[in-house]
N, CA, C and O atoms as a printed pandas DataFrame, in Angstrom:
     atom_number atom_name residue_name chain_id  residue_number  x_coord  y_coord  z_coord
0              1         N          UNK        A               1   15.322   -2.495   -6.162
1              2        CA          UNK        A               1   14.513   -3.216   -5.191
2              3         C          UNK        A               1   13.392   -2.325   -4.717
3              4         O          UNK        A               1   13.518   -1.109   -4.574
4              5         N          UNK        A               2   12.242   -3.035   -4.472
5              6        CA          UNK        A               2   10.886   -2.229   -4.033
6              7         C          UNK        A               2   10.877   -3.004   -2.648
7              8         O          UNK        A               2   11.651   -3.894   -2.294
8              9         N          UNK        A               3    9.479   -2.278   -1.730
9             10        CA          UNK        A               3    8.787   -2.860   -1.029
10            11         C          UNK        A               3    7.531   -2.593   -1.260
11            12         O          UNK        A               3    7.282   -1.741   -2.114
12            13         N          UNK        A               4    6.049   -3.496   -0.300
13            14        CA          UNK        A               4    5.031   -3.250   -0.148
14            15         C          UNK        A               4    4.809   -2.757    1.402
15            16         O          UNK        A               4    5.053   -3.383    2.434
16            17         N          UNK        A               5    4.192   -1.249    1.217
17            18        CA          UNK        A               5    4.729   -0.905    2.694
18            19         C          UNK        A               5    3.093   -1.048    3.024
19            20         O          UNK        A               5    2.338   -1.001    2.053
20            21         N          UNK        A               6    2.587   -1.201    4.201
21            22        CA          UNK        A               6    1.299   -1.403    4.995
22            23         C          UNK        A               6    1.301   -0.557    6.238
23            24         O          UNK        A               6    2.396   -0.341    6.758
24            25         N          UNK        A               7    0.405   -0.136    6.687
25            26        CA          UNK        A               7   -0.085    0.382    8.134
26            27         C          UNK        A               7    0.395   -0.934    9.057
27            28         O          UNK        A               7    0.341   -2.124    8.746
28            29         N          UNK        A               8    0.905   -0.295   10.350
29            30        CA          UNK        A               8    1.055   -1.592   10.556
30            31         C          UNK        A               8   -0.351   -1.808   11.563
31            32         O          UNK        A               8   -0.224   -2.552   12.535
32            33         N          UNK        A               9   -1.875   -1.048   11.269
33            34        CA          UNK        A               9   -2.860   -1.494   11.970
34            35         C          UNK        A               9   -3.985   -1.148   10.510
35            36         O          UNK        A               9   -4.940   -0.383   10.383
36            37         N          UNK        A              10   -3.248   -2.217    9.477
37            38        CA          UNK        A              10   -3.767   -2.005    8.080
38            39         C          UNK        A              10   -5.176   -2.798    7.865
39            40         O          UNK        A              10   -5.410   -3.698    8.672
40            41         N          UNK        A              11   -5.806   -2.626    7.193
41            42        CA          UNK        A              11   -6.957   -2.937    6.714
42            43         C          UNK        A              11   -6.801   -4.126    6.600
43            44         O          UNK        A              11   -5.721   -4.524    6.164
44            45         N          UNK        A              12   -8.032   -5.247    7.027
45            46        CA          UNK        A              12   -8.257   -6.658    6.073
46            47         C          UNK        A              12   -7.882   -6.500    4.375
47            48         O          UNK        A              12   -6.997   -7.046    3.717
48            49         N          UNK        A              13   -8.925   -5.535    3.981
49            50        CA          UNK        A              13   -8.667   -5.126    2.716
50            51         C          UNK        A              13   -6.859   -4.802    2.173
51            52         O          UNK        A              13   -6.125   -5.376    1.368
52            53         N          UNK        A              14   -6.733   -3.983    2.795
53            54        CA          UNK        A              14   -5.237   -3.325    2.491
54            55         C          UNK        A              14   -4.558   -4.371    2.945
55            56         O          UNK        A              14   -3.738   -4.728    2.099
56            57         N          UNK        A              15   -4.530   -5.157    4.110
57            58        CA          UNK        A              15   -3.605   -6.336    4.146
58            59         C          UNK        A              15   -3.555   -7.548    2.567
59            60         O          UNK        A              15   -2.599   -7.914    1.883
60            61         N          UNK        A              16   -5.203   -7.903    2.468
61            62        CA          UNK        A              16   -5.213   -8.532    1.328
62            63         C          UNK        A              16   -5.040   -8.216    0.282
63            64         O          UNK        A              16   -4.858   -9.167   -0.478
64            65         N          UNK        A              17   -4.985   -6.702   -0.417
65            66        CA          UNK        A              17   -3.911   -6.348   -1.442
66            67         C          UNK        A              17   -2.869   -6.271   -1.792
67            68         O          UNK        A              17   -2.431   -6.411   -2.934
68            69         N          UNK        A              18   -2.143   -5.950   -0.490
69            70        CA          UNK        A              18   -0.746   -5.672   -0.700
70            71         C          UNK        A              18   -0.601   -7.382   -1.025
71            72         O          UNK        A              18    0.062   -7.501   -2.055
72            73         N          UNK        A              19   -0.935   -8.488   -0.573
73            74        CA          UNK        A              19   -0.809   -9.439   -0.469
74            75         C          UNK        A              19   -0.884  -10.418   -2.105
75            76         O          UNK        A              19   -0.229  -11.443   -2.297
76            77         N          UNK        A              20   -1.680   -9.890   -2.956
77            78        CA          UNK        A              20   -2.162  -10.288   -4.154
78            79         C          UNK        A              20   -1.236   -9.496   -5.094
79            80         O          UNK        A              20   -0.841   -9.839   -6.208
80            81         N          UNK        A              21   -0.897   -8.047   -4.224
81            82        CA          UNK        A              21   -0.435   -7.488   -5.574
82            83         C          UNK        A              21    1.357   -8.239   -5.199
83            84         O          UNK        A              21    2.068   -8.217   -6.204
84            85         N          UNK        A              22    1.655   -8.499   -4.649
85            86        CA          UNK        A              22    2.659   -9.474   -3.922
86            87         C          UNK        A              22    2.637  -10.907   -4.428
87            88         O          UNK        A              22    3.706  -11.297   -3.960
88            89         N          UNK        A              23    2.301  -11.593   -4.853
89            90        CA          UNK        A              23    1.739  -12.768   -5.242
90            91         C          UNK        A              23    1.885  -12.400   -7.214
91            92         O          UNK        A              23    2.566  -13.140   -7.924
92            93         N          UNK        A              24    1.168  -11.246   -7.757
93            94        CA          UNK        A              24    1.374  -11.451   -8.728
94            95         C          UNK        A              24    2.589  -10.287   -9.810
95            96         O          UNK        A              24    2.683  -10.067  -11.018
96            97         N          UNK        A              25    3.361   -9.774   -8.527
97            98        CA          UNK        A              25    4.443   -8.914   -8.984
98            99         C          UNK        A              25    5.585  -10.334   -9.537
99           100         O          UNK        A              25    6.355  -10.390  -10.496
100          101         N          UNK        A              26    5.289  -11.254   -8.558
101          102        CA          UNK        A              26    6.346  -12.472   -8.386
102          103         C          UNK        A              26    5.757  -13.175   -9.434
103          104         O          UNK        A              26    6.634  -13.247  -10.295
104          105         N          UNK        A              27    4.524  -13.859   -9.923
105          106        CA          UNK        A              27    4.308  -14.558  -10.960
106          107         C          UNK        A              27    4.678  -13.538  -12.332
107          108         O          UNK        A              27    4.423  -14.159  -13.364
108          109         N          UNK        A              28    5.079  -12.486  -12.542
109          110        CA          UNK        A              28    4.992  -11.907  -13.721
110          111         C          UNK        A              28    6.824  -11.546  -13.703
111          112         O          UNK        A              28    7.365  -11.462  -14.805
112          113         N          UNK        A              29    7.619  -11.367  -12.538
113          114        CA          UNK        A              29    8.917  -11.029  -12.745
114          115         C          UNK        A              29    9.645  -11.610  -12.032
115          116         O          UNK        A              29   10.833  -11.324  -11.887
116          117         N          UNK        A              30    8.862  -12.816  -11.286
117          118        CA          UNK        A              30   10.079  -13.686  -10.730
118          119         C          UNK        A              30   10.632  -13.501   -9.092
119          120         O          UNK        A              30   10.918  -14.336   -8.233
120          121         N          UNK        A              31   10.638  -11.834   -9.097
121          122        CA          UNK        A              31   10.908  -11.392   -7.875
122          123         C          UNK        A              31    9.965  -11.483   -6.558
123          124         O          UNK        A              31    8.823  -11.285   -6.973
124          125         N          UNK        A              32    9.938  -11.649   -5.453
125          126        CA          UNK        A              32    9.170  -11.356   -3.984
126          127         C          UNK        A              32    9.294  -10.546   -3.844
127          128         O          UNK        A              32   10.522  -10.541   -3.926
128          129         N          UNK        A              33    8.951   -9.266   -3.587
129          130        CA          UNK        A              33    8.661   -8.264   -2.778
130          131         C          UNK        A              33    8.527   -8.525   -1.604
131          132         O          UNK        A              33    7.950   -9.586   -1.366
132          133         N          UNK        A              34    8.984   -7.702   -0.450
133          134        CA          UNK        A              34    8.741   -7.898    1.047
134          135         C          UNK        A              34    7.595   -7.110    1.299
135          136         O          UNK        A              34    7.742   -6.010    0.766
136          137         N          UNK        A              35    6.315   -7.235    1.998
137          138        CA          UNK        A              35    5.513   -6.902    2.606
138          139         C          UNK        A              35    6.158   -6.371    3.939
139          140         O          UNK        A              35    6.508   -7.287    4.683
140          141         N          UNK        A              36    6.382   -5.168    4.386
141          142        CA          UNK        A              36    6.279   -4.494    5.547
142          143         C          UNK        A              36    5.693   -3.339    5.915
143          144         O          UNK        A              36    5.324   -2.530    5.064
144          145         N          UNK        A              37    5.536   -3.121    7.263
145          146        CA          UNK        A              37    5.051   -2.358    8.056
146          147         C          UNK        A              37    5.343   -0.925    8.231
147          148         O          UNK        A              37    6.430   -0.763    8.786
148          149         N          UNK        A              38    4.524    0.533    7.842
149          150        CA          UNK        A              38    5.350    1.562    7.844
150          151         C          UNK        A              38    6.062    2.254    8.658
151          152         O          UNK        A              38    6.586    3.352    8.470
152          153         N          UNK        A              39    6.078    1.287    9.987
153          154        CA          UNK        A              39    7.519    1.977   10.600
154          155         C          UNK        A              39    8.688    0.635   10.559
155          156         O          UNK        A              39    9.521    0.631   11.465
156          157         N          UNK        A              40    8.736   -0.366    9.631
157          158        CA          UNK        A              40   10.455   -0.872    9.549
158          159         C          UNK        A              40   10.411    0.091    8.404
159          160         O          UNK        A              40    9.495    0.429    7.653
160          161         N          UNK        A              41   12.272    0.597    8.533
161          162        CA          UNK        A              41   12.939    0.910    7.159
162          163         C          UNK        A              41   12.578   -0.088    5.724
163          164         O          UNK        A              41   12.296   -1.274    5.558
164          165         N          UNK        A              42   12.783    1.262    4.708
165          166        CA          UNK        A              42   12.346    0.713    3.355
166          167         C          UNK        A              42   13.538    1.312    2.782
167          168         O          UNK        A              42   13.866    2.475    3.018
168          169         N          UNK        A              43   14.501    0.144    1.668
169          170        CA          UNK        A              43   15.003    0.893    1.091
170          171         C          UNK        A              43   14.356    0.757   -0.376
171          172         O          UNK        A              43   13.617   -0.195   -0.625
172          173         N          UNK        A              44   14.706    1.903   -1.504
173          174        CA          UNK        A              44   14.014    1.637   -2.520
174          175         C          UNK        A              44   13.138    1.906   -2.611
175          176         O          UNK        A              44   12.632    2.191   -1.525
176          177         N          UNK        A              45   12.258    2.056   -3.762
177          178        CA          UNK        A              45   11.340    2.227   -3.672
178          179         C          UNK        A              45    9.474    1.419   -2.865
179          180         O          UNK        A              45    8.892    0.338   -2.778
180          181         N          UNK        A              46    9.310    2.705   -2.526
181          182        CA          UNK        A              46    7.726    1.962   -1.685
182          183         C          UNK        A              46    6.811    2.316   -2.832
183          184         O          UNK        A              46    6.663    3.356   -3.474
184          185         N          UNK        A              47    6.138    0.903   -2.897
185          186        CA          UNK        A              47    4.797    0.747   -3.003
186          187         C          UNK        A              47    3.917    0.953   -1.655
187          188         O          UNK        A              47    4.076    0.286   -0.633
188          189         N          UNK        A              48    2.874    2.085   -1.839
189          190        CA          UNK        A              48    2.185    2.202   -0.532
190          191         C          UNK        A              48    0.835    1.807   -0.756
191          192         O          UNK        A              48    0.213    2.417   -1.626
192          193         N          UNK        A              49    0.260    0.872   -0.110
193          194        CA          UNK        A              49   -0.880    0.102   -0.171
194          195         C          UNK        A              49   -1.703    0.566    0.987
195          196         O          UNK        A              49   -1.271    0.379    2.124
196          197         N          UNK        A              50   -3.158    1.311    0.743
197          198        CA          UNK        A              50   -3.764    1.657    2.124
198          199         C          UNK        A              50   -3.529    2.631    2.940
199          200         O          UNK        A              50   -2.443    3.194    2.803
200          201         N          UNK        A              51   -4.253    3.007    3.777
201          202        CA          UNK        A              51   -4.157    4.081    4.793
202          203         C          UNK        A              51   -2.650    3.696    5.664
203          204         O          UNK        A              51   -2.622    2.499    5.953
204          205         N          UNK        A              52   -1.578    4.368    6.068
205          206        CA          UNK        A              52   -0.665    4.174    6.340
206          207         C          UNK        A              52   -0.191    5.485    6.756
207          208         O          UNK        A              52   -0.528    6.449    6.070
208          209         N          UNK        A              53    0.881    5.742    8.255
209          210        CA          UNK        A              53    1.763    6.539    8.262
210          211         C          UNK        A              53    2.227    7.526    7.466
211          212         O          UNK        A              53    2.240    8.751    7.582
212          213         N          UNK        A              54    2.810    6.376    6.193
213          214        CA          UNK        A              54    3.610    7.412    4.762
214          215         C          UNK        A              54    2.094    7.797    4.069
215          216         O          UNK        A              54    2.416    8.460    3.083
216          217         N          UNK        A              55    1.018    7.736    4.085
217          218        CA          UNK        A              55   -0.043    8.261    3.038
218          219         C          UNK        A              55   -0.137    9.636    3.769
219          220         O          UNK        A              55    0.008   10.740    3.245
220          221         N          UNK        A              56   -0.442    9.325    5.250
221          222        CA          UNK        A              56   -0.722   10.359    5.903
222          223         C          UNK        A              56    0.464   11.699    5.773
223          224         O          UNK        A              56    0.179   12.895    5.851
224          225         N          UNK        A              57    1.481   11.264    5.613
225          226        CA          UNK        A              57    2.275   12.266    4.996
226          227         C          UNK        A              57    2.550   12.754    3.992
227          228         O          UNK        A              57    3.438   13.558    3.707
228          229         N          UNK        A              58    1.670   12.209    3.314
229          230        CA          UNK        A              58    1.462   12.940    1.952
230          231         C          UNK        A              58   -0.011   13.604    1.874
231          232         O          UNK        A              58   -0.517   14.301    0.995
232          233         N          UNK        A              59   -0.503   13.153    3.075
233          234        CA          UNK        A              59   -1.713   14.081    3.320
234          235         C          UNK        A              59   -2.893   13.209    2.889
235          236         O          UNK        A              59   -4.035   13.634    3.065
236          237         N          UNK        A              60   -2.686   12.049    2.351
237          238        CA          UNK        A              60   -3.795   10.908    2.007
238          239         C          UNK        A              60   -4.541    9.998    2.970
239          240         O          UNK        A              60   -3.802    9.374    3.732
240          241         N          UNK        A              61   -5.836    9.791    3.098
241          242        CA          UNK        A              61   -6.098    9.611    4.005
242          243         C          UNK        A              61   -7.739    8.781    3.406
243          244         O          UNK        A              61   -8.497    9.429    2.683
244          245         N          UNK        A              62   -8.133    7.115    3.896
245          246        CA          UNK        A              62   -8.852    6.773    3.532
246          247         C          UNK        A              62  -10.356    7.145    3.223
247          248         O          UNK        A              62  -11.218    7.066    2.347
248          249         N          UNK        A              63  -10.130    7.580    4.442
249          250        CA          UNK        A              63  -11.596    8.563    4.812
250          251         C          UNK        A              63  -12.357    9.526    4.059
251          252         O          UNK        A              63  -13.584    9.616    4.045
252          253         N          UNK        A              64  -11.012   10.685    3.044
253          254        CA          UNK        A              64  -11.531   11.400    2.241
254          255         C          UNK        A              64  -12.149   10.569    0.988
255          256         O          UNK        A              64  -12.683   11.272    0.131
256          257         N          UNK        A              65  -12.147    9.171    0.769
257          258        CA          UNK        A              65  -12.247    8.927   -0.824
258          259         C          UNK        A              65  -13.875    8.225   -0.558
259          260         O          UNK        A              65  -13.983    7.436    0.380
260          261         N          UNK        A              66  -14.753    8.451   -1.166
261          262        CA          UNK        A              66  -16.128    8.041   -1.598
262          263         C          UNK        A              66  -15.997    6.675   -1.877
263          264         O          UNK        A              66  -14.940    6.136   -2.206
264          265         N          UNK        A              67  -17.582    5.862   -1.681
265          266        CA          UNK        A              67  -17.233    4.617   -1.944
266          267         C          UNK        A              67  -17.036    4.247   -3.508
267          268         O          UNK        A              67  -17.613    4.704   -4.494
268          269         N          UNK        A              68  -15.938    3.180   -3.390
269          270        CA          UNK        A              68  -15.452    2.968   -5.055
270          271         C          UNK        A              68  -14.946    4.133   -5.440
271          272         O          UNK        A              68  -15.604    4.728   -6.293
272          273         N          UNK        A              69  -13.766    4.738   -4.983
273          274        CA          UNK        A              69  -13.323    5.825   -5.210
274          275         C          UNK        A              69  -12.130    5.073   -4.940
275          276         O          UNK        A              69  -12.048    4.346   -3.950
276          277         N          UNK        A              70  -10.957    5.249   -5.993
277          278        CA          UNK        A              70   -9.483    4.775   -5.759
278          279         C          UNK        A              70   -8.437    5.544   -6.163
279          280         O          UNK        A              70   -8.915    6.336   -6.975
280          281         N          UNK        A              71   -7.465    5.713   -6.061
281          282        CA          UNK        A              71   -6.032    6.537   -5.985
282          283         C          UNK        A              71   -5.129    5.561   -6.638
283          284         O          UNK        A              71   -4.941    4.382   -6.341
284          285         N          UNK        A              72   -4.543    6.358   -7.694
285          286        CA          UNK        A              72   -2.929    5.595   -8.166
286          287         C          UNK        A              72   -2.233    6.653   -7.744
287          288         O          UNK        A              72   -2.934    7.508   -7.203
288          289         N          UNK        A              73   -1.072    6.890   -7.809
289          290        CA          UNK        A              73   -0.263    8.315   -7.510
290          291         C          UNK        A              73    0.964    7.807   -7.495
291          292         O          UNK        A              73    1.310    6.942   -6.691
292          293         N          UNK        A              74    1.879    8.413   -8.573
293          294        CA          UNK        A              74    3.174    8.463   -8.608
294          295         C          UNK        A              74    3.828    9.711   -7.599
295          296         O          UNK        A              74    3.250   10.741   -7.254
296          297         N          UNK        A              75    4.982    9.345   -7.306
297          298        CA          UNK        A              75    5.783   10.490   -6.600
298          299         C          UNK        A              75    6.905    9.766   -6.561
299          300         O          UNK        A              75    6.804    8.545   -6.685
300          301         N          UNK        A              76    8.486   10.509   -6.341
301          302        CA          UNK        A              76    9.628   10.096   -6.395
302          303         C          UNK        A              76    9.758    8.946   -5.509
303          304         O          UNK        A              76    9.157    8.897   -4.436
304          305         N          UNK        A              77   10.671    7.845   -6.003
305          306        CA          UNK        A              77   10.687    6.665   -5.529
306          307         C          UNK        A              77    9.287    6.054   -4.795
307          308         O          UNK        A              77    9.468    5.174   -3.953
308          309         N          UNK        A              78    8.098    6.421   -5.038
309          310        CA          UNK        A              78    6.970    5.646   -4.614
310          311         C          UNK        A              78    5.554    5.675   -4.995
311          312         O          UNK        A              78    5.152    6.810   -5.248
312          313         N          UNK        A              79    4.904    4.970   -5.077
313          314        CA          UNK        A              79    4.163    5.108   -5.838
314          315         C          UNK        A              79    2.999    4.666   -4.499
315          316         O          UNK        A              79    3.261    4.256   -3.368
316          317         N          UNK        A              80    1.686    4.931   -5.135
317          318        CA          UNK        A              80    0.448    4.564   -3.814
318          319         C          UNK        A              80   -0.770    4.072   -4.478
319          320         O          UNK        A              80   -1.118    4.189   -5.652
320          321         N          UNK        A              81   -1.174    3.667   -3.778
321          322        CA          UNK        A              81   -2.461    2.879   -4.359
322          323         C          UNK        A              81   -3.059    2.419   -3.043
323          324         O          UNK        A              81   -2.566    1.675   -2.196
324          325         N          UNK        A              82   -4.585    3.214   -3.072
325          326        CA          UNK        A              82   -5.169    3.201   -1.819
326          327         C          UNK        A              82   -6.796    3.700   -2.230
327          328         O          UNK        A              82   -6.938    4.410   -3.225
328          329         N          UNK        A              83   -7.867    3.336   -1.503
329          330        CA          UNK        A              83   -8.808    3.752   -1.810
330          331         C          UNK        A              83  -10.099    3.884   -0.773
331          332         O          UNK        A              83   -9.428    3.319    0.091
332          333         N          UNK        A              84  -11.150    4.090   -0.207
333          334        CA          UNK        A              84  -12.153    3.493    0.256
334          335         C          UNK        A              84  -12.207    1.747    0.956
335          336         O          UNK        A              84  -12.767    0.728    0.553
336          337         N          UNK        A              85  -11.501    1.980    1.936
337          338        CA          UNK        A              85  -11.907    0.373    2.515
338          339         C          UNK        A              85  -13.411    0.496    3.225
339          340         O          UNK        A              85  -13.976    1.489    3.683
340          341         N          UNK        A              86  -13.885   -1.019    3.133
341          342        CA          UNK        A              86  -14.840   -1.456    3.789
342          343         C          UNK        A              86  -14.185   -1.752    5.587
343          344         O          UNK        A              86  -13.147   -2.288    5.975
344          345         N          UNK        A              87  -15.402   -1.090    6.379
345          346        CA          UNK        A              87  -14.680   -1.341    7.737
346          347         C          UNK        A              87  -14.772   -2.535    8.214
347          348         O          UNK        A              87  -15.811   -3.196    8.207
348          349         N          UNK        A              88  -13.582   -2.935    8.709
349          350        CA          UNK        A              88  -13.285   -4.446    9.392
350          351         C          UNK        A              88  -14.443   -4.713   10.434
351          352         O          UNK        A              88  -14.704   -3.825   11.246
352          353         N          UNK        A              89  -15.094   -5.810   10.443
353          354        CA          UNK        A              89  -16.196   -6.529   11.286
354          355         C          UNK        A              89  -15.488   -6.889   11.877
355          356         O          UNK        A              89  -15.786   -7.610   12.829
């Protein structure tokens, strides 16, 4: 079992990814993924979507990446995917 973990003061952007990539984890394997917030518990592995708590502890942080600049990154049980958001209007 995975989750999609989010900031829980996450991006339009980062909300609407985790959201799509949620949408088409389930059209391709059937399964839902839960979308939550990075302070509920996760068991399993996290997918980390966006500037978040857990990025920041890995020292990732939106701010450093240029525009159109994106991040994949494996690490034990989690994986991240985060990049340059546009700031919320």
């Amino acid at each position: 079992m995975a989750s999609i973990v989010i900031g829980t003061e996450a991006s339009r952007s980062a909300q609407f990814a985790a959201s799509e990539l949620q949408y088409h984890i389930e059209k391709i394997t059937g399964v839902r993924l839960p979308v939550v917030h990075d302070t509920q518990p996760v068991k399993g592995v996290r997918v980390l979507v966006g500037d978040s708590k857990a990025t920041a502890a890995l020292g990732l942080h939106n701010a450093d990446f240029q525009n159109q600049e994106y991040l994949i990154l494996f690490r034990p049980n989690t994986l991240v995917l985060m990049g340059r958001d546009k700031r919320d209007m």
